[in-house]
N, C-alpha and C positions, 0 to 999 in steps of 0.2 A: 625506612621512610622518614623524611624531615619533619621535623612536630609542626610547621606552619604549612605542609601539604596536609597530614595527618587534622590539623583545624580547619582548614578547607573543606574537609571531604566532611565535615562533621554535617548530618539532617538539623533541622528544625527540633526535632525529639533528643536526638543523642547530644547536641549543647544544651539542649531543657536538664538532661544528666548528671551532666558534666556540672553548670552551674547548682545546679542541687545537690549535689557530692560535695562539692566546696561550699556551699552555704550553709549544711549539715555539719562541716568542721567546722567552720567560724562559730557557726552557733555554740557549737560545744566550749570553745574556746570564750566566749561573748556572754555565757550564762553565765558563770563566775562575777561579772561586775556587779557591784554594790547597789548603783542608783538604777532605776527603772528605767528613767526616762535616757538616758546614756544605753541602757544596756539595749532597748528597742531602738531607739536610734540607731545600732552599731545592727540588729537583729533586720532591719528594714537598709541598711544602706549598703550591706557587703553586696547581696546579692547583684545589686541594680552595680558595682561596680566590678565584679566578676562576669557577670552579662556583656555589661561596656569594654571590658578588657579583652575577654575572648572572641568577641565582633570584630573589633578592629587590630587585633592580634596579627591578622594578615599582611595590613598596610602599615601598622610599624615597625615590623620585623621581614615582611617578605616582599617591600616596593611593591608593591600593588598599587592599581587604580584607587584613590578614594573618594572620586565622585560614583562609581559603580557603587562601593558601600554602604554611602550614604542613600538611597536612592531608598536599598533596604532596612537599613537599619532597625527601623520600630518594627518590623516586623518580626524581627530576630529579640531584638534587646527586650521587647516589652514582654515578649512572653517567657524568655528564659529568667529575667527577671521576678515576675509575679510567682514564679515555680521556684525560682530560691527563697524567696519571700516564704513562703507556703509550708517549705522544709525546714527555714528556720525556728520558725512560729512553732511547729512540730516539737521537731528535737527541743529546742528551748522547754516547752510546755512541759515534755516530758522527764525532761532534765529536774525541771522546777519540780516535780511531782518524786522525783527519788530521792532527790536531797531535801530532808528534812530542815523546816526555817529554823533558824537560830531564836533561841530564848531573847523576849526582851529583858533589858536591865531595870529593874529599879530601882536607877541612881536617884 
């Protein structure tokens, strides 16, 4: 089966998945950074762009209608969205909680 029929057939639930599976590795990937606000930034922005990628996944790779798309869009985006958000936050927290913070210096 082609991976843009394979994204089509995807529910409401199984892209909620799908973007939670990849917002679970970014995160993992994303707790590594230094500054907070960079790293929340990057913990709050993947999802919402894995969400937006896999939505419209269809119409830039398989000529699709994209006034049909958009019609749904929020419906799709916002919730797969707030579910990678949700995953990130997780893993990150939890992340944070195994690796022990670095000594401060007192230079």
């Amino acid at each position: 089966m082609h991976l843009i029929a394979i994204i089509k057939s995807l529910s409401l639930t199984q892209g909620a998945v799908v973007v939670g599976a990849l917002s679970a590795v970014a995160a993992l990937a994303t707790s590594r950074l230094e500054s907070p606000p960079l790293r929340w930034a990057a913990l709050l922005s993947t999802p919402f762009a894995f969400a937006y990628s896999l939505y419209w996944s269809p119409v830039w790779f398989g000529g699709n209608d994209a006034t049909e798309y958009s019609a749904w869009m929020l419906i799709c985006v916002v919730p797969w969205t707030l579910v990678g958000m949700f995953v990130s936050v997780i893993v990150a927290g939890l992340i944070r909680r195994m690796i022990p913070a670095k000594p401060q210096s007192d230079a």
